[in-house]
Each structure stands twice: as C-alpha cells, then as structure tokens.
Gaussian input, Z-matrix of N, CA and C with variables (Angstrom, degrees):
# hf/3-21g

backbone

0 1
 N
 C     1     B1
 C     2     B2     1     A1
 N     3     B3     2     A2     1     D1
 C     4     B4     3     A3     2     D2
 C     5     B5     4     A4     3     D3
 N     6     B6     5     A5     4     D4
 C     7     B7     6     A6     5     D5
 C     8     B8     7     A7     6     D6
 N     9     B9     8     A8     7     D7
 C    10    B10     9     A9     8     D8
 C    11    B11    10    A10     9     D9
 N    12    B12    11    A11    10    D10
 C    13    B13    12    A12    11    D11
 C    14    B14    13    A13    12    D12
 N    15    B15    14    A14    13    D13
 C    16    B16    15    A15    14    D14
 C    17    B17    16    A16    15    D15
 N    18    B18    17    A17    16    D16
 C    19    B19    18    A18    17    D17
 C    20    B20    19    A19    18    D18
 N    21    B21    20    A20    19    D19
 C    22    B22    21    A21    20    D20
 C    23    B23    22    A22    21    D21
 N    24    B24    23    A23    22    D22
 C    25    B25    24    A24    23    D23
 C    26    B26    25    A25    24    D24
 N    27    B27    26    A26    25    D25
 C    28    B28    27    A27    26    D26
 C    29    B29    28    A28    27    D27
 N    30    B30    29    A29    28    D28
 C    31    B31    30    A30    29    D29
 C    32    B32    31    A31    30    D30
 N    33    B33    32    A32    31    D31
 C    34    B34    33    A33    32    D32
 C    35    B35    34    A34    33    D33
 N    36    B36    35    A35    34    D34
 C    37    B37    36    A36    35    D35
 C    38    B38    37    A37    36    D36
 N    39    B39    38    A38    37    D37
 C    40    B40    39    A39    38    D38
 C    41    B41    40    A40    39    D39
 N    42    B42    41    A41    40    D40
 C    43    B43    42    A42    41    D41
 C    44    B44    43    A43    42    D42
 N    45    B45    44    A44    43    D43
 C    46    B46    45    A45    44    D44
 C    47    B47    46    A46    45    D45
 N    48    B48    47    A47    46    D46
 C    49    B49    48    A48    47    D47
 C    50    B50    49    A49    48    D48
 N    51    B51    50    A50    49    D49
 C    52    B52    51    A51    50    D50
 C    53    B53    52    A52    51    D51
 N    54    B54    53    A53    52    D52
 C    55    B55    54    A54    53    D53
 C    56    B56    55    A55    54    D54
 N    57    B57    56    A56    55    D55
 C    58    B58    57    A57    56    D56
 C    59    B59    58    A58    57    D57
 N    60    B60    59    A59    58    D58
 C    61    B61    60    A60    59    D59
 C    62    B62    61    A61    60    D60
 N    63    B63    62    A62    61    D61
 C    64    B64    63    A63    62    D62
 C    65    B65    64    A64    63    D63
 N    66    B66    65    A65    64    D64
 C    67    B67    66    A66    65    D65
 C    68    B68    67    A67    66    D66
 N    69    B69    68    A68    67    D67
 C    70    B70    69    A69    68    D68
 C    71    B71    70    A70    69    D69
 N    72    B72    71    A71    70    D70
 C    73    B73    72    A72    71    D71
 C    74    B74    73    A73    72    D72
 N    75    B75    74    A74    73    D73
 C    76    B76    75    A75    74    D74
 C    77    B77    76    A76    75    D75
 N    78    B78    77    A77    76    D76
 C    79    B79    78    A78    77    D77
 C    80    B80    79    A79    78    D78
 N    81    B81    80    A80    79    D79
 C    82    B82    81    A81    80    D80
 C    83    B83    82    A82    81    D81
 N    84    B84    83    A83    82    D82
 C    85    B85    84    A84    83    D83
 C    86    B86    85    A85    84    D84
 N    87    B87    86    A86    85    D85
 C    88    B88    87    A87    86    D86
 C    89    B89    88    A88    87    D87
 N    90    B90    89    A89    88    D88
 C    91    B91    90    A90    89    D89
 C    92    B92    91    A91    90    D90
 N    93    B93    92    A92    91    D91
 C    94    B94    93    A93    92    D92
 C    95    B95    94    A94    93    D93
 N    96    B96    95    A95    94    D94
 C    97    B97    96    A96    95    D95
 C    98    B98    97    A97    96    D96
 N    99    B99    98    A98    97    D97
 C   100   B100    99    A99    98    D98
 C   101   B101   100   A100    99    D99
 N   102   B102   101   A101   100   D100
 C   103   B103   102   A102   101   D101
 C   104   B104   103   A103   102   D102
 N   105   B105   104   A104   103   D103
 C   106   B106   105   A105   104   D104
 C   107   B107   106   A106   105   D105
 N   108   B108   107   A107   106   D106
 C   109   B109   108   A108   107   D107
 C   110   B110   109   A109   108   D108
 N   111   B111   110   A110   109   D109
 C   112   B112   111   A111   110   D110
 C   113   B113   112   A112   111   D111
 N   114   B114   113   A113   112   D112
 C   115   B115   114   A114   113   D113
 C   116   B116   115   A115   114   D114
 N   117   B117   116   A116   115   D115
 C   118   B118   117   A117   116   D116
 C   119   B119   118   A118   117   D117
 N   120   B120   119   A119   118   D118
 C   121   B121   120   A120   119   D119
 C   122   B122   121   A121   120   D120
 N   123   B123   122   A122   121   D121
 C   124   B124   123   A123   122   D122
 C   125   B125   124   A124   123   D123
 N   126   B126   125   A125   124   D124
 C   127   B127   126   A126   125   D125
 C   128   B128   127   A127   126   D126
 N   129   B129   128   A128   127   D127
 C   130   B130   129   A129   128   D128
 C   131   B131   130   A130   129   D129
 N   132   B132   131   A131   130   D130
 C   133   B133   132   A132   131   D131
 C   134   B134   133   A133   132   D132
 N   135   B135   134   A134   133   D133
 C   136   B136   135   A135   134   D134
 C   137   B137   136   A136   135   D135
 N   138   B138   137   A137   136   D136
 C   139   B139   138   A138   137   D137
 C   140   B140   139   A139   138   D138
 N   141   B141   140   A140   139   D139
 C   142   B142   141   A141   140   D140
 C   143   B143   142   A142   141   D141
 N   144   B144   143   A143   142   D142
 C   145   B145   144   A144   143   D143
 C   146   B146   145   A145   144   D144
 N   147   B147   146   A146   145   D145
 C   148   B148   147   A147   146   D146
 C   149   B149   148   A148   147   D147
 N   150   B150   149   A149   148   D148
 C   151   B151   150   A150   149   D149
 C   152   B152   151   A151   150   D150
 N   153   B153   152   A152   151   D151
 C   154   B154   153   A153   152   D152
 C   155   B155   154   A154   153   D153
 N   156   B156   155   A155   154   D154
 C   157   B157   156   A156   155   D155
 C   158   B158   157   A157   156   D156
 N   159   B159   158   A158   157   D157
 C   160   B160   159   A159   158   D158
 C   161   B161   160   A160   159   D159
 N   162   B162   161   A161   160   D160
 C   163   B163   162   A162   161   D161
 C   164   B164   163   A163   162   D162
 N   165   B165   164   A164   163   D163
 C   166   B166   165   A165   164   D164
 C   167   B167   166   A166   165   D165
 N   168   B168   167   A167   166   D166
 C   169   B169   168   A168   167   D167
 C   170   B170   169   A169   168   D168
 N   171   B171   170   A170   169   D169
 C   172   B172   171   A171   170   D170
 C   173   B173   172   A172   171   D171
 N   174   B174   173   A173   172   D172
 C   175   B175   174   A174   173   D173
 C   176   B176   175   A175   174   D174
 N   177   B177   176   A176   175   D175
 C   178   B178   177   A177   176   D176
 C   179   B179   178   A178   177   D177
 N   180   B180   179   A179   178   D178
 C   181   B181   180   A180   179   D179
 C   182   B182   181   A181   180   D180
 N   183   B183   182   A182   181   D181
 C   184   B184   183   A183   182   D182
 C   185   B185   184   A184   183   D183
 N   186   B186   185   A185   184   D184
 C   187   B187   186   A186   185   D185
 C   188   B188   187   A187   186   D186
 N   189   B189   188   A188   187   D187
 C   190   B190   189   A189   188   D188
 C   191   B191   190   A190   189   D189
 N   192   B192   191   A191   190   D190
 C   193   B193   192   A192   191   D191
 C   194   B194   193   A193   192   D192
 N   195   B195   194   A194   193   D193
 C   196   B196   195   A195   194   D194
 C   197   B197   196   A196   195   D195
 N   198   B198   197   A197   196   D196
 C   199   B199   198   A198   197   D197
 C   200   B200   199   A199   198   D198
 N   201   B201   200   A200   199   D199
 C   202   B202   201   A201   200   D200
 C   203   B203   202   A202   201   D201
 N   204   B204   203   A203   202   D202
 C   205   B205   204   A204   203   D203
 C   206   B206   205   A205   204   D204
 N   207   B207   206   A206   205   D205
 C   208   B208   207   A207   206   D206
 C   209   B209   208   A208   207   D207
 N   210   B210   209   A209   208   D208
 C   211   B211   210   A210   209   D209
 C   212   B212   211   A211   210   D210
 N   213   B213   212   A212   211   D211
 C   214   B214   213   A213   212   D212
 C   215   B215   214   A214   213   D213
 N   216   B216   215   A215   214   D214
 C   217   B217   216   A216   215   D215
 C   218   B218   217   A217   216   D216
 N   219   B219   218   A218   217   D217
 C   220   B220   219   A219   218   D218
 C   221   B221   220   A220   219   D219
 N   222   B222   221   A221   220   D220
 C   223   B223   222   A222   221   D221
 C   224   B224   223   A223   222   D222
 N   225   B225   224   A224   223   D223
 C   226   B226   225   A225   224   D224
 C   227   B227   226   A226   225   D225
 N   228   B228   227   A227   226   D226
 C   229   B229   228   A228   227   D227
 C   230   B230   229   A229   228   D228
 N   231   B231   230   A230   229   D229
 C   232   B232   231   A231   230   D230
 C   233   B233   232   A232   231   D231
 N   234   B234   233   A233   232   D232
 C   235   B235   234   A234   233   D233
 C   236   B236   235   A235   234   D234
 N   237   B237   236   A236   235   D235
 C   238   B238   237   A237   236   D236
 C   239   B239   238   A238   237   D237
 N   240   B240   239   A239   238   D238
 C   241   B241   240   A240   239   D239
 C   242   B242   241   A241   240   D240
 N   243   B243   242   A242   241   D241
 C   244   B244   243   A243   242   D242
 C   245   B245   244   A244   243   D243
 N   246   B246   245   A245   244   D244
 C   247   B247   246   A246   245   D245
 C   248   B248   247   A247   246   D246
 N   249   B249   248   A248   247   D247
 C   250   B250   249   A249   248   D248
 C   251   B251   250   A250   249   D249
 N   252   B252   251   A251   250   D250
 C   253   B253   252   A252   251   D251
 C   254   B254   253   A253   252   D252
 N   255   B255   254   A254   253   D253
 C   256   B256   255   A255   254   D254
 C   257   B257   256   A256   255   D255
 N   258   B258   257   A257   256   D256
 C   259   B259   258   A258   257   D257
 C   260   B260   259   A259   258   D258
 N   261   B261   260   A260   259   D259
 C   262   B262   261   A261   260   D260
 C   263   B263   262   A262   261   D261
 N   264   B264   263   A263   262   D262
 C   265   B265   264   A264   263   D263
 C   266   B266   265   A265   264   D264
 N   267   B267   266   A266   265   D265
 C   268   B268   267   A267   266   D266
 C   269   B269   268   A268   267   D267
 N   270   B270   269   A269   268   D268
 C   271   B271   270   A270   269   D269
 C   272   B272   271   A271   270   D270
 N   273   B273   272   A272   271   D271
 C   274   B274   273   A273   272   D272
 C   275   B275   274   A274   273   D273
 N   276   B276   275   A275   274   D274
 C   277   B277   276   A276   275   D275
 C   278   B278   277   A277   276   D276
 N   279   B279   278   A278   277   D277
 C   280   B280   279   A279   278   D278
 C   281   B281   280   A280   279   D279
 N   282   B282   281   A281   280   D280
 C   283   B283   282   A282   281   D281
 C   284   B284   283   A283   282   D282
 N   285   B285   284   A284   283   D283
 C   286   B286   285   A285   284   D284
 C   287   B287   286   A286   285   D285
 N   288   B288   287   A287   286   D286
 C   289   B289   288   A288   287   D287
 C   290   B290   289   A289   288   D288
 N   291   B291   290   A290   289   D289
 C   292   B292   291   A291   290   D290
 C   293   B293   292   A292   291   D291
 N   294   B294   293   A293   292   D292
 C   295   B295   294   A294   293   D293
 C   296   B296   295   A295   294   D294
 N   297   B297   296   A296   295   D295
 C   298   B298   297   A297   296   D296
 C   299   B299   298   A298   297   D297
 N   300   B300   299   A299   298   D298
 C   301   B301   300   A300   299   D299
 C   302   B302   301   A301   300   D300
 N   303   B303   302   A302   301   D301
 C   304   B304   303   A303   302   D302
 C   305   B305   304   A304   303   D303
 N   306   B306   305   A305   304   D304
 C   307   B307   306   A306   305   D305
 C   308   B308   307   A307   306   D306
 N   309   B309   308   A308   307   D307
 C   310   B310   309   A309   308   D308
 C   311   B311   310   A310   309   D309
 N   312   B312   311   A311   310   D310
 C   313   B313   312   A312   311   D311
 C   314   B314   313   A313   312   D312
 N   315   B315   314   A314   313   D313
 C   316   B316   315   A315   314   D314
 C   317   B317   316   A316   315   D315
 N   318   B318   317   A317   316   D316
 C   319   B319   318   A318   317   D317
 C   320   B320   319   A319   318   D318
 N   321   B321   320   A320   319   D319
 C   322   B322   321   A321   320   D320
 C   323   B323   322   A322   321   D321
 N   324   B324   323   A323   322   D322
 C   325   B325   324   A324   323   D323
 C   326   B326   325   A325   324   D324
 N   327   B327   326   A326   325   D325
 C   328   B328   327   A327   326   D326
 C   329   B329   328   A328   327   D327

   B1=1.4532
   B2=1.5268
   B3=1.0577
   B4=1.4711
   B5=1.4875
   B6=1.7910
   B7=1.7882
   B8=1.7601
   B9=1.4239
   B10=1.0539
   B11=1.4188
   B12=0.9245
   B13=1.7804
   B14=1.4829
   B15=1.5002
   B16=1.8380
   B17=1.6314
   B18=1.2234
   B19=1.4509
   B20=2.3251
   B21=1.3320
   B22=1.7109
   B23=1.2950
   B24=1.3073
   B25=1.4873
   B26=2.0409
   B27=1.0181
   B28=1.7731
   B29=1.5975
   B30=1.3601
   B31=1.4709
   B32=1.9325
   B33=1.3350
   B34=1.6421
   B35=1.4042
   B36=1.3247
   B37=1.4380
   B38=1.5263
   B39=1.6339
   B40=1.3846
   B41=1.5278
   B42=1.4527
   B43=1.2356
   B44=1.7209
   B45=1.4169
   B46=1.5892
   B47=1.8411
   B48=1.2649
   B49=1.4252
   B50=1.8102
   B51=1.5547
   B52=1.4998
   B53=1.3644
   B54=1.2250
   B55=1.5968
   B56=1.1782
   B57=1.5191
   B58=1.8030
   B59=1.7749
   B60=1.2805
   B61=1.8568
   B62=1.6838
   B63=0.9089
   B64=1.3934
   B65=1.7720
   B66=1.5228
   B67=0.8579
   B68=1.9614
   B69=1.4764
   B70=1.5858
   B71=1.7256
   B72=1.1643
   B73=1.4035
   B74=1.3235
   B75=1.6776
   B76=1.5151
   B77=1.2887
   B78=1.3030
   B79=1.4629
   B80=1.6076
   B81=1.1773
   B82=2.3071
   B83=1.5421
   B84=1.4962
   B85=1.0229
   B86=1.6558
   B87=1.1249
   B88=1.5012
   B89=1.4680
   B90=1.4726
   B91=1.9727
   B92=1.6140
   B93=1.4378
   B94=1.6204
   B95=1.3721
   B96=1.4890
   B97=1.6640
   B98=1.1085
   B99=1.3411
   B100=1.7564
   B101=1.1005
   B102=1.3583
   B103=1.2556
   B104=1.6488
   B105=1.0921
   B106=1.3966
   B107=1.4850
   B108=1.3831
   B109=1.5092
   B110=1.0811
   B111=1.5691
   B112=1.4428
   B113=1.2506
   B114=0.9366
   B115=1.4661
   B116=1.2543
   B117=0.9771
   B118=1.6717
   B119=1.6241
   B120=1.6401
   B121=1.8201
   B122=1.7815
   B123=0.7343
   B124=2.2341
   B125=1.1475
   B126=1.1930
   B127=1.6355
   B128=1.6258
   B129=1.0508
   B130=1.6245
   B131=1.4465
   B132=1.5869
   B133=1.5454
   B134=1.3347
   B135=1.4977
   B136=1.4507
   B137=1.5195
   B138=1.1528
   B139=1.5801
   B140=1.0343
   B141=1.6376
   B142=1.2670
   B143=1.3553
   B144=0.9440
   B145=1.5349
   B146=1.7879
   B147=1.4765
   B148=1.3408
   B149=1.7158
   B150=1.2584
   B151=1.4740
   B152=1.6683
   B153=1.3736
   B154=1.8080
   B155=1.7043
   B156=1.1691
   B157=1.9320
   B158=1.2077
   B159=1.3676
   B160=2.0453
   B161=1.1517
   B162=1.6070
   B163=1.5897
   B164=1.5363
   B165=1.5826
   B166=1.6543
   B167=1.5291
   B168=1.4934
   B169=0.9104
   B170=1.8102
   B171=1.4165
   B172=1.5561
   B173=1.9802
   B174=1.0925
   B175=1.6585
   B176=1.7758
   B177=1.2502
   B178=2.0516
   B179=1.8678
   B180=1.6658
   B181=1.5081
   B182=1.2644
   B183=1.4209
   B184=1.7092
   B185=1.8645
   B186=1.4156
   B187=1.2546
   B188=1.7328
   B189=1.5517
   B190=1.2091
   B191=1.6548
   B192=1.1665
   B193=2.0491
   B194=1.2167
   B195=1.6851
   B196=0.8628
   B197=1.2721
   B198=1.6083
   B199=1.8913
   B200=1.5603
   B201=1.1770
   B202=1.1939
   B203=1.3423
   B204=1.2001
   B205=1.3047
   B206=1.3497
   B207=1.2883
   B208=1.3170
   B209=1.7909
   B210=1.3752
   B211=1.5333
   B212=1.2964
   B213=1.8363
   B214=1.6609
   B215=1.5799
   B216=1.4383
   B217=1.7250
   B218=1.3621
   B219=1.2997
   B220=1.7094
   B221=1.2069
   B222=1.4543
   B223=1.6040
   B224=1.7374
   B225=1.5489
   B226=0.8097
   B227=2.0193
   B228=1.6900
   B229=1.6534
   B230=1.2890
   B231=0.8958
   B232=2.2941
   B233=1.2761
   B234=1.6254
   B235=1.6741
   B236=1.4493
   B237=1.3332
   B238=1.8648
   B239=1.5860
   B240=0.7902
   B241=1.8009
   B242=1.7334
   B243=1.1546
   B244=1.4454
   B245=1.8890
   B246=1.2604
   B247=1.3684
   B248=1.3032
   B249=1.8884
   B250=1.3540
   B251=1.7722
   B252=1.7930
   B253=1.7530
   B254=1.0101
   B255=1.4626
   B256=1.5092
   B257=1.9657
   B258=1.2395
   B259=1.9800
   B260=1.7791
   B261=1.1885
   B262=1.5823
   B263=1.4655
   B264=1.4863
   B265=1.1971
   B266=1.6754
   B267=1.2129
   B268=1.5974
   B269=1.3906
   B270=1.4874
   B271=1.0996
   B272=1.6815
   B273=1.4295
   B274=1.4702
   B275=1.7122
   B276=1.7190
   B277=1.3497
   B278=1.3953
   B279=1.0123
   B280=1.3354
   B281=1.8090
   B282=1.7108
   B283=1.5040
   B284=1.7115
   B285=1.1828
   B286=1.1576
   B287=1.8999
   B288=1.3125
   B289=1.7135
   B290=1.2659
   B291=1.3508
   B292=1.5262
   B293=1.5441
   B294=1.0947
   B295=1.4949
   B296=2.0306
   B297=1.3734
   B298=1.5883
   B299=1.6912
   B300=1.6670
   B301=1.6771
   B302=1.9823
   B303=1.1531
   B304=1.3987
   B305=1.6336
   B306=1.5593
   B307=1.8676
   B308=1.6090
   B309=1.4759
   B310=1.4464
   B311=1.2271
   B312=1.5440
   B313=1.4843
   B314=1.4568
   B315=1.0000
   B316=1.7472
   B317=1.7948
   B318=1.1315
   B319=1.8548
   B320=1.4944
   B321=1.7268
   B322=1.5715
   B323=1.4144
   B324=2.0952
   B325=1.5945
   B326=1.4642
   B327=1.6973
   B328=1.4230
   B329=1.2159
   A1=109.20
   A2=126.08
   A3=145.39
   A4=94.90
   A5=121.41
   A6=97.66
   A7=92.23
   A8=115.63
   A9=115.80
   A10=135.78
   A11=116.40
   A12=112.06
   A13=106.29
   A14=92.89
   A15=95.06
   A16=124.00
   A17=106.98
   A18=90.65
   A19=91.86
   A20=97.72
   A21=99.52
   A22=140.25
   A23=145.91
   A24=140.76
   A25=87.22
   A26=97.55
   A27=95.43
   A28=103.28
   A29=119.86
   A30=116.04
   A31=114.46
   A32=97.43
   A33=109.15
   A34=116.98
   A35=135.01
   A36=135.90
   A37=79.78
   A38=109.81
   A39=107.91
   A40=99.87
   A41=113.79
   A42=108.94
   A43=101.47
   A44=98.09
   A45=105.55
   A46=117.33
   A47=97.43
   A48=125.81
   A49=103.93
   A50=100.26
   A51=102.13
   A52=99.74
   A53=131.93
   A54=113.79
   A55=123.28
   A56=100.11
   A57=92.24
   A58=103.34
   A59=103.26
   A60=96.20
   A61=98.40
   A62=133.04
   A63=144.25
   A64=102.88
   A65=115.30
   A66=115.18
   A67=96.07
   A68=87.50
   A69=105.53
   A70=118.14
   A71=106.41
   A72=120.22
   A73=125.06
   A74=105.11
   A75=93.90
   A76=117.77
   A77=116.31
   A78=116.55
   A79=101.92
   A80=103.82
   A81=93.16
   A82=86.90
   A83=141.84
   A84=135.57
   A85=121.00
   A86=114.13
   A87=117.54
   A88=132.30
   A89=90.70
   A90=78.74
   A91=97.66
   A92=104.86
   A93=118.53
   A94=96.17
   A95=105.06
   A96=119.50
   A97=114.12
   A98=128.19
   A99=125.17
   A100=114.27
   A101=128.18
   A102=114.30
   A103=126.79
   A104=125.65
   A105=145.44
   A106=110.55
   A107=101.55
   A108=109.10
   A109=114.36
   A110=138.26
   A111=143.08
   A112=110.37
   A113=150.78
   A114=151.68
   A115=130.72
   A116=93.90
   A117=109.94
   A118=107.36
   A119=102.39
   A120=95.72
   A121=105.18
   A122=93.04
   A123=103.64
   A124=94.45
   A125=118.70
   A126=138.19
   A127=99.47
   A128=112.50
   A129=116.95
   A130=123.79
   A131=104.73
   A132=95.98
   A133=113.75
   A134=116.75
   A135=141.29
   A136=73.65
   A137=117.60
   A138=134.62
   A139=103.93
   A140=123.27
   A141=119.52
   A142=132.20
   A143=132.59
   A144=155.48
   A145=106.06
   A146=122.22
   A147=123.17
   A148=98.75
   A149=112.44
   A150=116.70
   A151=117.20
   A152=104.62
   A153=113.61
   A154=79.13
   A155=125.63
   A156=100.13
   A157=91.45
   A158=124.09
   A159=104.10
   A160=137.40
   A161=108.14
   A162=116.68
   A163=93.16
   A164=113.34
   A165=114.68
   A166=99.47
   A167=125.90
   A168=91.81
   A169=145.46
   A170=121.67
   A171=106.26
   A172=75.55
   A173=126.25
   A174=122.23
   A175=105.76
   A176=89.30
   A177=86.32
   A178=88.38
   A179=119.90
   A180=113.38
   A181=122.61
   A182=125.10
   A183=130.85
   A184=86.59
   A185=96.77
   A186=109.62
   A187=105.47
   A188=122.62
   A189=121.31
   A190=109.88
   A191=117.40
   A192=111.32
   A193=110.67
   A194=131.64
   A195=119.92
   A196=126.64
   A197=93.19
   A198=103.22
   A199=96.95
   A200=145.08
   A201=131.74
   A202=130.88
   A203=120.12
   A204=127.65
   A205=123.63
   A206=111.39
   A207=125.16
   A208=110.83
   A209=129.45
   A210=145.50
   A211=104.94
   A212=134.69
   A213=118.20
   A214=103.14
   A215=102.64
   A216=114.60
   A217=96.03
   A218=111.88
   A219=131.55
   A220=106.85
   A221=110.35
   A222=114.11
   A223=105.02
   A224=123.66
   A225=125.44
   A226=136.76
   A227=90.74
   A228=106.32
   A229=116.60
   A230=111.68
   A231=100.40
   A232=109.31
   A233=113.15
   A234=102.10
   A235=99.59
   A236=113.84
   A237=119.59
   A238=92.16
   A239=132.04
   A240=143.50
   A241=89.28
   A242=122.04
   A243=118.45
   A244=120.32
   A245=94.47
   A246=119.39
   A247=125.39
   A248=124.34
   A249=107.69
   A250=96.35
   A251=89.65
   A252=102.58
   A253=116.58
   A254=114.16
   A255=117.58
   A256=123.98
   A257=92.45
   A258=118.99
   A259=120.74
   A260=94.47
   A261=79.78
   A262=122.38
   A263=108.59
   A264=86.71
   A265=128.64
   A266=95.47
   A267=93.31
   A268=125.21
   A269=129.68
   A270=149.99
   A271=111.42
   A272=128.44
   A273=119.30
   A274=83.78
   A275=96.86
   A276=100.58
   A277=119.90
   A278=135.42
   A279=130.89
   A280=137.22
   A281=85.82
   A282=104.54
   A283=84.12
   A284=140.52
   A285=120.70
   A286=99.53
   A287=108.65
   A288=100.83
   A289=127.34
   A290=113.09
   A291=106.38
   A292=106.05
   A293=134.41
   A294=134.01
   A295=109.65
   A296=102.72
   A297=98.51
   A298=77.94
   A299=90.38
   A300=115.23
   A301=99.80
   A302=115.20
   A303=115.88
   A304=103.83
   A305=129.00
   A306=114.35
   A307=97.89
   A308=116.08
   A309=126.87
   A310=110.92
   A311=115.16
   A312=135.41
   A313=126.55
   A314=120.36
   A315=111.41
   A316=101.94
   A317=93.39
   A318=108.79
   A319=98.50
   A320=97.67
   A321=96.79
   A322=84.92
   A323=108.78
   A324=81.68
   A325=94.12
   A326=88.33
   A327=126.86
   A328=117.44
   D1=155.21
   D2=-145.70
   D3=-118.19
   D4=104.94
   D5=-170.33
   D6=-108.79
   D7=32.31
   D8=161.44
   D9=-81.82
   D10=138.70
   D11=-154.97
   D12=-88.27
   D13=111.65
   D14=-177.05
   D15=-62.85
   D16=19.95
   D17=-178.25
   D18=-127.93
   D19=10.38
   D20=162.39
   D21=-82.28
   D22=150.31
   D23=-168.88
   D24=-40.42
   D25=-70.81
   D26=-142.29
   D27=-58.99
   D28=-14.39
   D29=167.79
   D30=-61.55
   D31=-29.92
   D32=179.72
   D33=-89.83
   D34=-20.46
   D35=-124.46
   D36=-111.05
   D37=154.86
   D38=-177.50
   D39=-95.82
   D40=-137.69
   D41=-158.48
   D42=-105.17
   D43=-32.92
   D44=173.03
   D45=-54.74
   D46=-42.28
   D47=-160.22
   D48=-73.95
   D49=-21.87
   D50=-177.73
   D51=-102.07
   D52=-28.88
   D53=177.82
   D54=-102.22
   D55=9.68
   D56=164.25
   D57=-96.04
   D58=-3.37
   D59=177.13
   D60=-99.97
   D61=4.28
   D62=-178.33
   D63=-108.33
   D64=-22.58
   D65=-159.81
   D66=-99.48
   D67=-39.31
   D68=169.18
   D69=-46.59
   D70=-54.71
   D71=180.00
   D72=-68.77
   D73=-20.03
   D74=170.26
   D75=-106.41
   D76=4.93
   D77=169.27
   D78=-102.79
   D79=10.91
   D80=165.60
   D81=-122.30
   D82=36.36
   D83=159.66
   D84=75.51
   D85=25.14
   D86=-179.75
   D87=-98.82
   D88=146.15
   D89=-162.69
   D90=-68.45
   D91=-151.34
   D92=-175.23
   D93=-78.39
   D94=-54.19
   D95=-179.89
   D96=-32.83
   D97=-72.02
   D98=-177.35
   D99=-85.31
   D100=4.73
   D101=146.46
   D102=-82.07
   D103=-17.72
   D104=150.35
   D105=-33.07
   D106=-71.04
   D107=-171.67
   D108=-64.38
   D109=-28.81
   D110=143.22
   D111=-40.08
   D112=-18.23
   D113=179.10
   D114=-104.88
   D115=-31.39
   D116=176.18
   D117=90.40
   D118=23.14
   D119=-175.52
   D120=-117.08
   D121=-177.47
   D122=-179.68
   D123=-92.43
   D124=150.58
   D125=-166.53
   D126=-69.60
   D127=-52.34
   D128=165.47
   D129=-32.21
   D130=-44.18
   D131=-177.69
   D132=-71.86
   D133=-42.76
   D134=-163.22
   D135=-52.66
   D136=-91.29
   D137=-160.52
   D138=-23.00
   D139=-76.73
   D140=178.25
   D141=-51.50
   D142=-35.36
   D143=174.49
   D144=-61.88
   D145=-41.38
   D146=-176.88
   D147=-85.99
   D148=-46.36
   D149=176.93
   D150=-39.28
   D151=-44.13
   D152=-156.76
   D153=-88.20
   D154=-16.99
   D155=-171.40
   D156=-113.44
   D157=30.32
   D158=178.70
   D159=93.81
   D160=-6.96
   D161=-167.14
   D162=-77.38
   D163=-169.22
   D164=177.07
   D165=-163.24
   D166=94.21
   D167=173.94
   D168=-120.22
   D169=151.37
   D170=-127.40
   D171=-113.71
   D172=6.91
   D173=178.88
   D174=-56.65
   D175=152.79
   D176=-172.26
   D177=-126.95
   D178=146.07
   D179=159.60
   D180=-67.19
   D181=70.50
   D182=-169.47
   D183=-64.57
   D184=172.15
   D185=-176.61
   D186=-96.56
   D187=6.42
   D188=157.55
   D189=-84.76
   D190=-37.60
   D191=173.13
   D192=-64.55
   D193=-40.15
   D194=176.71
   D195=-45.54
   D196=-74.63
   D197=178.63
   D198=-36.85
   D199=-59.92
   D200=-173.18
   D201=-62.98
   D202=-15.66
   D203=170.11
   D204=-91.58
   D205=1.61
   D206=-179.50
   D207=63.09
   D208=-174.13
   D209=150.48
   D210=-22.31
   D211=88.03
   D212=176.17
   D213=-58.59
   D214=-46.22
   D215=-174.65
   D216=-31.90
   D217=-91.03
   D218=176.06
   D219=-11.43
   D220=-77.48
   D221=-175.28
   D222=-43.63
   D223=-60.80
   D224=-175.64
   D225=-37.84
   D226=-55.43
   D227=150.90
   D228=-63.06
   D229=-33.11
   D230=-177.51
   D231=-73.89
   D232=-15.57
   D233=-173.59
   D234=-104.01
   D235=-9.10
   D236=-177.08
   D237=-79.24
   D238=-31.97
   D239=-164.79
   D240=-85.23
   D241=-23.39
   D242=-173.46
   D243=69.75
   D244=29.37
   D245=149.84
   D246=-57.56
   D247=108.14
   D248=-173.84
   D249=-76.49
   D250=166.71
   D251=168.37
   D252=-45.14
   D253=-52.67
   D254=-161.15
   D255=-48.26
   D256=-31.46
   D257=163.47
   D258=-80.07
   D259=-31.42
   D260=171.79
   D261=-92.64
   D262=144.47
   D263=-174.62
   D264=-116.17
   D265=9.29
   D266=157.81
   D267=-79.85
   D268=14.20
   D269=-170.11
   D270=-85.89
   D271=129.19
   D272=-132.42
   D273=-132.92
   D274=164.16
   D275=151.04
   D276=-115.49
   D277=171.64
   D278=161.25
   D279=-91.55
   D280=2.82
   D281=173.24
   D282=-88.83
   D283=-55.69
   D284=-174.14
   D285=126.53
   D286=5.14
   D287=163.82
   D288=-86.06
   D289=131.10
   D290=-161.55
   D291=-104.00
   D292=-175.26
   D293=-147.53
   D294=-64.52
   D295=132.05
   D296=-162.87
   D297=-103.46
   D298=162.81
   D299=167.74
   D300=-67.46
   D301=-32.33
   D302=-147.12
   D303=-72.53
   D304=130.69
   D305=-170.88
   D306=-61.22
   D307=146.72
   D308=158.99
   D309=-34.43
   D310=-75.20
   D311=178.59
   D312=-63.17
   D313=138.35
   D314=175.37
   D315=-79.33
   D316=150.09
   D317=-172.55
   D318=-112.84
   D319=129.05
   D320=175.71
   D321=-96.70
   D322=149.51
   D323=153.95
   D324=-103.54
   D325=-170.84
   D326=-162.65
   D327=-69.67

C-alpha cells in the first residue's frame, strides 16, 4: 500500500519532475529525510525512488537543517491530519525565507 497522500506533489509529479527535486536536494546537501518533507512523500519513497534511478544520497541531519526545518514529526502529523503547508508553521523553504506578514492567497473581498 502506497502511504503516500494522493492529493501531494510527489503523488502527481512525473518522473522528470521527481529527480530533478531529488536532484535539487542533493546538491544543497540534504538527506532523504528533508527532502521527503519537501515533497510531501515518506523518506522511504524518496529513498527508494532516487536509489532505483542512480541518485546517492550523501546529506547528513546536521543540527543546522534541523533548526531549519523546523519539527519533521510536527510537519509530518499536520500533513497526515491533511493540514495544508501554507498553516503550518514549522513548514520551511529551501530558499531560506522565513514566515512573511504578506497572505499566501490573494483575498477577494466580499
């Protein structure tokens, strides 16, 4: 069974589309793990999925990705609960901007 959540990037993403973000992550130094959580997939798939096409990846959880990645756990339960990103807030970028005043969404009013 597939405990990937069909309505996440990596449930949609084709095949190109997954190893250039796999491909992304290991050249900014990231383990399987946070690259997972960028994706919205289980470390397993990432893993497995980079493994079977050649990738390798050599990223370690230093205690500088962490702090930056915030709670994986956390992140992890808020998106099993079907919590979008945009609300949680240990939820990271990888450009490195951290939470803006400005809404995600544009607001029509009423």
């Amino acid at each position: 069974m597939n405990k990937t959540n069909e309505k996440s990037w990596w449930s949609r993403a084709s095949r190109e589309q997954k190893l250039a973000q796999i491909d992304g992550g290991i050249e900014c130094g990231m383990s399987a793990r946070h690259i997972a959580v960028n994706l919205g997939a289980t470390t397993s798939a990432v893993h497995e999925y980079g493994r079977r096409n050649g990738r390798r990846f050599t990223g370690t959880n230093t205690r500088k990705q962490q702090s930056r990645a915030g709670s994986i756990a956390g992140l992890g339960n808020a998106r099993r609960l079907g919590k979008p990103d945009c609300e949680i807030a240990s939820a990271f970028s990888i450009f490195g901007d951290f939470h803006s005043e400005k809404p995600m969404f544009d607001e029509v009013p009423a």
